[in-house]
N, C-alpha and C positions, 0 to 999 in steps of 0.2 A: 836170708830172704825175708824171713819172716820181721826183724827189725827195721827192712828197709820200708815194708807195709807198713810199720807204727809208725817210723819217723816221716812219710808223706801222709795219712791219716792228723799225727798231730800238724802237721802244715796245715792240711785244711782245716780243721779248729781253730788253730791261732789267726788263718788267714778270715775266717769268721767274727774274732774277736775284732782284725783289726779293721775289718766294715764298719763296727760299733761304733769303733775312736776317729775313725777318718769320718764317719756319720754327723759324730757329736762333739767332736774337741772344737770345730770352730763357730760355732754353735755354743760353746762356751756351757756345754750340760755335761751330764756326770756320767761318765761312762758305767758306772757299776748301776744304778739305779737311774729310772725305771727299768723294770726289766724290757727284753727285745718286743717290738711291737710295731703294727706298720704305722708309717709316718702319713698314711691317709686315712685312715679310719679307726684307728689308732687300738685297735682290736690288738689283746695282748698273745703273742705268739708261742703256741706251745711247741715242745717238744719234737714233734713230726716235721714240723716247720722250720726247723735250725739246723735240718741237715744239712752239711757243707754240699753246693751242687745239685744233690739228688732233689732234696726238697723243691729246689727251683727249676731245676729239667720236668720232676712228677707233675707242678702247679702251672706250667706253663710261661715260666717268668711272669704270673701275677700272684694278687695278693688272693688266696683261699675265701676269704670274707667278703671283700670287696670288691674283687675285680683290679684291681690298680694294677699296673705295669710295674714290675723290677726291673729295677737296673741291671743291664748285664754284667756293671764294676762288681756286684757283688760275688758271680761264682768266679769271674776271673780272676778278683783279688784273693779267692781260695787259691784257685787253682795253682795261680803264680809264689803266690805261698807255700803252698805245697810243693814246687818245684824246686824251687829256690833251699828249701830244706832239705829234701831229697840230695840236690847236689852239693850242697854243704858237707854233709853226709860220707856221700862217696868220695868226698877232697879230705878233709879234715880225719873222719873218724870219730868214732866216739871218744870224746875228750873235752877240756875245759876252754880249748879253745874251739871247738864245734859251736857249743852253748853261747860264747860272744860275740859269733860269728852271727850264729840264730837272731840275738837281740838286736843285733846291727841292722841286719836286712831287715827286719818286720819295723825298726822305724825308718828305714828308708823307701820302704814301701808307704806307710801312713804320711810319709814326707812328700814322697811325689804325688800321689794323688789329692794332698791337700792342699799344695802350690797349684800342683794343674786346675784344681776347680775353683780356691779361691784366691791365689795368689800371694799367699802367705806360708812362710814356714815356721810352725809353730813355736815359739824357747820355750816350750816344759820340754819338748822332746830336745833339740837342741841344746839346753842345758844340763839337759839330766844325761845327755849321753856325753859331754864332755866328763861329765864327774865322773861315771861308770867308765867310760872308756878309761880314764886316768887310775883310777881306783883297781879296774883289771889289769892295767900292768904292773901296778905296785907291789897287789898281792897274789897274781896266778903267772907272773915274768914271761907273757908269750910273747912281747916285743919289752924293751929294755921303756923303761921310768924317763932315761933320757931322749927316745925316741918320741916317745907320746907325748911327752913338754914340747919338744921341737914343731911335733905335729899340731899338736894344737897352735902354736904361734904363727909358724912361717906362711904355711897355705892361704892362713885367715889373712896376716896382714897384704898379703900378695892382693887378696881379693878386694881389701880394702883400698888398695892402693888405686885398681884399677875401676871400682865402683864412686870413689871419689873423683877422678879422673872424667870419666866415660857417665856421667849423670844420667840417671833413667835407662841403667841397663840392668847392672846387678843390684841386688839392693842387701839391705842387711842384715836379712836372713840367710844370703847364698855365703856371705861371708861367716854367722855362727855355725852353719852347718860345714862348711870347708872345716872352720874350730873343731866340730864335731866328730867329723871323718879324719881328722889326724892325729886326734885322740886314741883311738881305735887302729889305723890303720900306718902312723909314723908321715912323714912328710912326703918322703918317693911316691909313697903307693897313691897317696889324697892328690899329689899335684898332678901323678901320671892320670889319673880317673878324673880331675879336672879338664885334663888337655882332652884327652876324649870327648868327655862331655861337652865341652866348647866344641871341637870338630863338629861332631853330629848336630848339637845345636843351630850351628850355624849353617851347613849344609842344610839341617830342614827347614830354616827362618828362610833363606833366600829362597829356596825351593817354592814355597809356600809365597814369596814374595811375587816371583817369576809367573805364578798362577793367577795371579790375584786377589788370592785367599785372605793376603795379610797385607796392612799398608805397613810402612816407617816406620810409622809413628808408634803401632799396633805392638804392647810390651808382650814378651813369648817367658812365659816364669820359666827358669834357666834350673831351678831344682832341681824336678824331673830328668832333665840330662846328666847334671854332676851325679846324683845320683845312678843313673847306668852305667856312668863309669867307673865310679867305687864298684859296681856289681863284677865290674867287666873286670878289674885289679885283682878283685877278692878270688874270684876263680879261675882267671889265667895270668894274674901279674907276673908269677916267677918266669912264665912261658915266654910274655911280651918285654920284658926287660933283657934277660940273658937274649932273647933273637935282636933287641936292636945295638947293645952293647956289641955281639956280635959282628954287624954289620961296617965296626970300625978295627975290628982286627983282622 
């Protein structure tokens, strides 16, 4: 009991750091320096103030100093972090492959909300998780070397094939990070958490078309969905595959 308290605790830390990076990676500043500080009155934030949640439930979702309004992304993006750890946790176990499971999710976290707000997915993270993801199988064998080469190729070119195709739909970040996610997760699991992601996608694009929220024309960054569906593989793939292999015996 008491481990499951540290490993949600460290989620909301981590999930605090990665406000930092989704804050400032496209923004193109340093995530280690300056230190945390509001972005309106640029008063630098102590201690009291960096608590994951509390601090922003205590301040009223403003800023102490100034008054400024906070974003609600930021206790959510704890909190989701926090969960998201917790149930890695309870799947995994403590283990080496919990820990790459950790890495995954907190950049597919900094991934969708930095497509959603500015429509770009970032290559430091994109790149650097192809390496890492390839480099973890090589040396900690929790999917085979020949899986995670496969992953990385097949998904991507898939996506490529359909982005080159289908103009001004996906673009060519959704195909590094498909690279990404099958690095990490082998071919099955990235194209089944693609096909998801596409469902739900498109289910909310029309959805949202049908209202009049969105024209045609209006691009909906498709991140944010692949990435749910890796989420959605990572913790019930084995469950979602055996039921539909099933459904042919």
């Amino acid at each position: 009991m008491i481990l499951i308290i540290y490993i949600f605790l460290l989620g909301l830390i981590i999930g605090s750091f990665l406000n930092v990076v989704v804050y400032r990676l496209p923004e193109k500043e340093s995530i280690i320096k300056p230190g945390s500080h509001c972005p309106q009155c640029n008063t630098k934030l102590k201690a009291i103030d960096l608590i994951p949640v509390v601090s922003f439930v205590i301040n009223g979702g403003k800023c102490r100093y100034c008054g400024a309004s906070i974003s609600w992304q930021y206790p959510f993006v704890e909190l989701l972090t926090a969960f998201f750890f917790l149930g890695a946790y309870l799947k995994f176990g403590l283990s080496v492959e919990l820990f790459i499971i950790l890495l995954l999710l907190s950049a597919l976290i900094v991934i969708s909300f930095i497509d959603y707000q500015y429509m770009i997915i970032p290559n430091v993270i994109t790149y650097s998780g192809i390496i890492i993801g390839l480099l973890s199988a090589i040396f900690f064998d929790y999917i085979s070397i020949f899986s995670s080469l496969l992953g990385i190729v097949i998904p991507a070119l898939i996506l490529l094939v359909i982005a080159l195709i289908f103009k001004g739909g996906m673009g060519m970040g959704d195909v590094k990070l498909a690279s990404m996610l099958g690095a990490f997760l082998g071919t099955t699991y990235t194209l089944a958490g693609i096909f998801i992601g596409s469902l739900l996608g498109s289910i909310i694009g029309l959805s949202l078309m049908v209202l009049g929220v969105l024209d045609r024309k209006d691009r909906i960054p498709f991140g944010p969905f692949i990435c749910f569906g890796a989420v959605i593989m990572i913790f019930f793939g084995e469950f979602l595959i055996n039921w539909y292999v099933s459904l042919f015996l």
